[in-house]
Structure formats: C-alpha cells, structure tokens
C-alpha positions as CSV (number, residue, x, y, z in Angstrom):
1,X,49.1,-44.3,-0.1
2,X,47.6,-41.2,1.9
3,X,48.8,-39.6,-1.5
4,X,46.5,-41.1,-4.1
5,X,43.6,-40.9,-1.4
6,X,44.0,-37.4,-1.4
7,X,44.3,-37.0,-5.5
8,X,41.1,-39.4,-5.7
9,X,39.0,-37.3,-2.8
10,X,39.8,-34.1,-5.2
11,X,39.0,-35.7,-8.2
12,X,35.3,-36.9,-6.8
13,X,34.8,-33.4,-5.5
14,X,36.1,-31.7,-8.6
15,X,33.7,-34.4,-10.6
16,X,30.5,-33.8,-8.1
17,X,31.3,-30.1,-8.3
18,X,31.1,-30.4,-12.7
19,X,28.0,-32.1,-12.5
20,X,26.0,-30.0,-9.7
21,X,27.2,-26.8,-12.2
22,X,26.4,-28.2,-15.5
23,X,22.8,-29.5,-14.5
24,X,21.7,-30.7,-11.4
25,X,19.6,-27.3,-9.5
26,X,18.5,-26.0,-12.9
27,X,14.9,-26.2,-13.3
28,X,12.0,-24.9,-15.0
29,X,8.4,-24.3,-14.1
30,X,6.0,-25.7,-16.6
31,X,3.5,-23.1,-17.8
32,X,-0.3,-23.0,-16.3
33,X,-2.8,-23.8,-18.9
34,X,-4.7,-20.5,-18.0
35,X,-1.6,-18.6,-18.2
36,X,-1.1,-16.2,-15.2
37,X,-4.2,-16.6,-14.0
38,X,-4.0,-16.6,-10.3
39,X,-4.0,-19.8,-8.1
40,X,-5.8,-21.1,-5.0
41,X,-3.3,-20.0,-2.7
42,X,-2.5,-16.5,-4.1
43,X,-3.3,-14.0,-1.6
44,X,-6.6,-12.0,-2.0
45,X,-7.2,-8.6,-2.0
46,X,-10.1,-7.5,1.2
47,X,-13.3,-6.9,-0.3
48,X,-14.8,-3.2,-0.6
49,X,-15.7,-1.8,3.0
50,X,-19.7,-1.0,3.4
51,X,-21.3,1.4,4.4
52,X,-22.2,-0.8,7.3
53,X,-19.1,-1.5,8.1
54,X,-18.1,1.8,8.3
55,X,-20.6,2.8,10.4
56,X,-20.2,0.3,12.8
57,X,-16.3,0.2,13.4
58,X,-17.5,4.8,14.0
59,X,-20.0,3.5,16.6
60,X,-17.7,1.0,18.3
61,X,-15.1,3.5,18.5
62,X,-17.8,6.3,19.8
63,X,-18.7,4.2,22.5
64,X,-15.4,1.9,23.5
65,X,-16.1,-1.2,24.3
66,X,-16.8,-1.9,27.6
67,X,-16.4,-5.5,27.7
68,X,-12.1,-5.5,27.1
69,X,-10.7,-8.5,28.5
70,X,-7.8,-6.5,28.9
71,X,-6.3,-3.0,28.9
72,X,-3.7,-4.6,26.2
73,X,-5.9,-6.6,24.0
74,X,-8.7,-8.2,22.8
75,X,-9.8,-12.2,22.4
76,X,-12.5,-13.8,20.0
77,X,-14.1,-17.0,19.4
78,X,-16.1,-17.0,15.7
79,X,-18.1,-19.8,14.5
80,X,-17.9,-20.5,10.7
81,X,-21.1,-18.9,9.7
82,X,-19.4,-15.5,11.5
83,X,-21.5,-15.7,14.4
84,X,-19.5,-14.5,17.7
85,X,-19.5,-17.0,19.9
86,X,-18.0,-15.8,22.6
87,X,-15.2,-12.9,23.4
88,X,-15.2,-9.2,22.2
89,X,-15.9,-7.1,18.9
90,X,-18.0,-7.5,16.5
91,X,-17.9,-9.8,13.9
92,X,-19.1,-9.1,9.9
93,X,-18.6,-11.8,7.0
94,X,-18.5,-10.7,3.8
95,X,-18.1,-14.3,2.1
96,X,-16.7,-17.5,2.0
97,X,-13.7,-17.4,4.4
98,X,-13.8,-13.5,4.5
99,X,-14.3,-12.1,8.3
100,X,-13.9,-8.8,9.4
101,X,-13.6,-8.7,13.5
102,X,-14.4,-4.9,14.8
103,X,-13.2,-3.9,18.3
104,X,-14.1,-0.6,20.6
105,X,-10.3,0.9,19.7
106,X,-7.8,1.1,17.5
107,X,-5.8,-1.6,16.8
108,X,-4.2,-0.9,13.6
109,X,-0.9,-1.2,15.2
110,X,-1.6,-3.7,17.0
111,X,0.0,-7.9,16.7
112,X,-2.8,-10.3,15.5
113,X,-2.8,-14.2,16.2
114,X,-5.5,-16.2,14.5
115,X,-5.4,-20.1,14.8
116,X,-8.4,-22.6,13.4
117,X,-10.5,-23.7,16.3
118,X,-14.0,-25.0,16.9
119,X,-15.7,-22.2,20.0
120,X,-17.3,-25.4,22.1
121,X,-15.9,-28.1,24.1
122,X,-15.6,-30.4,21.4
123,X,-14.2,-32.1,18.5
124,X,-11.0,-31.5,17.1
125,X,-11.2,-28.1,14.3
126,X,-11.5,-29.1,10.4
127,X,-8.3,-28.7,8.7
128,X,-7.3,-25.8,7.2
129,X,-5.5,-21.8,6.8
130,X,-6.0,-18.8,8.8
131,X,-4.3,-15.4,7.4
132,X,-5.2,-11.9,8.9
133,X,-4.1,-8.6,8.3
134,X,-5.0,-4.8,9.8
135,X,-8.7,-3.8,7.9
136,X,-8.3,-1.2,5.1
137,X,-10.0,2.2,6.1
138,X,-11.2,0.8,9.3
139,X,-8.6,1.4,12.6
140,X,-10.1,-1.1,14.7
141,X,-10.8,-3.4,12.8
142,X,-9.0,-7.2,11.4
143,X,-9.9,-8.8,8.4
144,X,-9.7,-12.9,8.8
145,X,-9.2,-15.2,6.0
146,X,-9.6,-18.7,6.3
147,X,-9.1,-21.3,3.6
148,X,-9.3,-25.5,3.8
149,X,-6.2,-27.6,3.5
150,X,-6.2,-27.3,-0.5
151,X,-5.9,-23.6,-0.1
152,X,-9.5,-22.9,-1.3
153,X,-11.3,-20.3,0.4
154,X,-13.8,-22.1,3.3
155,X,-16.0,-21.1,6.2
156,X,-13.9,-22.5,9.5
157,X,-14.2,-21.4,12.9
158,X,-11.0,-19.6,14.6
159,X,-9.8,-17.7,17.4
160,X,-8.0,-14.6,17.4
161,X,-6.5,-12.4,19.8
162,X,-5.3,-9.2,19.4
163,X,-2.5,-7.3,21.8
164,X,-2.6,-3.2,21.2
C-alpha cells in the first residue's frame, strides 16, 4: 500500500511540476497607452538649484548654525506650504511636494529619516509618501519629496531628522 502512495505522491508532484513549467508564472505586462511615458510613481529628478539656494546653503555654512539640537544631527518639523514650523535649517519649496531643508553643515554623508506628520498637537497626518535624498550641488542640504497615497506629487507636512 505504502507503495502506490508513494508512485501517486510522485506522479502529482511530477504533474504540478509540468504545469507550473509550461504556464503558470509566465506573464506579460500590457502596454501603456502613452507608451513609455513615465508614471505617477516613477522617481523624479530634483529641480535646477537657484541662485538663492545657493546662496543661502554658502551663508548657512559661513555662519553654522547655532541652534543644533545636537552635535550628531539635526530635527525639522515643515508644514505643507514649506513653512518651518519648528526645529533647525532652513526650509525652501520649489513646488508641489518638492522641499529642500538647508542646515548650518554638511550633511551629505549623513542618514536621513523623513516620515508624514502634521507639526501641532493634532489630528492624525493626511495619507501619503515621503522620499529624500542628499541635495545636488548643495552639502548641507536634503531635498524632500512628498506625494499622496496615489503616488501623485502633494503638499504634506513631515518631519525629518538627520544624524551626521
């Protein structure tokens, strides 16, 4: 008996093995009707740095910035018109969802840690994306990109922190 148990079991496998090979995991992604055009959640490039950019992130770095939480890092609270509310640097936005948080040293090397988050004691955040990366050209400064739940770019407050 434990004999034709054993010749079923490898027959079944055998059989399930056939059918995963011949067509089940083959798939095909249908074609967008704009072709390649990029979607929602492809990953932008930063805007252009400005002039005023640039010459801020010099002055911050000129000066240091006095107000460090810490000798290993910074933390910032920005509302989702790009207004600082509360923390170090200096926040520019460049559009919808694109931030640019400037602090008083370099922190290109530094770890970044952005999370969606309303500055005041209340409600419960929107929904939504937070990416950041190290600012091109500009060694103390992050760029912050926030997007909604659909992965369309949208103003949200966040936090960040940054350890040097």
């Amino acid at each position: 008996m434990t004999r034709f148990f054993r010749r079923k079991a490898a027959a079944v496998s055998i059989a399930a093995l056939a059918l995963a090979l011949a067509g089940g995991g083959i798939a095909a992604a249908k074609p967008t009707e704009a072709g390649n055009q990029p979607t929602a959640r492809t990953t932008a490039q930063q805007p252009a740095v400005t002039t005023a950019s640039m010459n801020s992130a010099r002055a911050l770095l000129a000066k240091g910035e006095v107000a460090a939480a810490s000798t290993s890092g910074y933390a910032t609270a920005v509302n989702a018109n790009g207004t600082k509310a509360r923390g170090n640097g200096v926040v520019i936005k460049y559009g919808v969802g694109q931030y640019e948080v400037q602090f008083g040293s370099n922190v290109a090397s530094g770890i970044y840690v952005a999370t969606i988050g309303q500055a005041g004691s209340c409600c419960v955040p929107p929904a939504g994306e937070v990416s950041v990366a190290p600012r091109l050209l500009t060694p103390n400064g992050v760029f912050i990109q926030t997007r909604n739940s659909a992965g369309v770019a949208a103003d949200l407050p966040f936090f960040l922190l940054v350890h040097r």
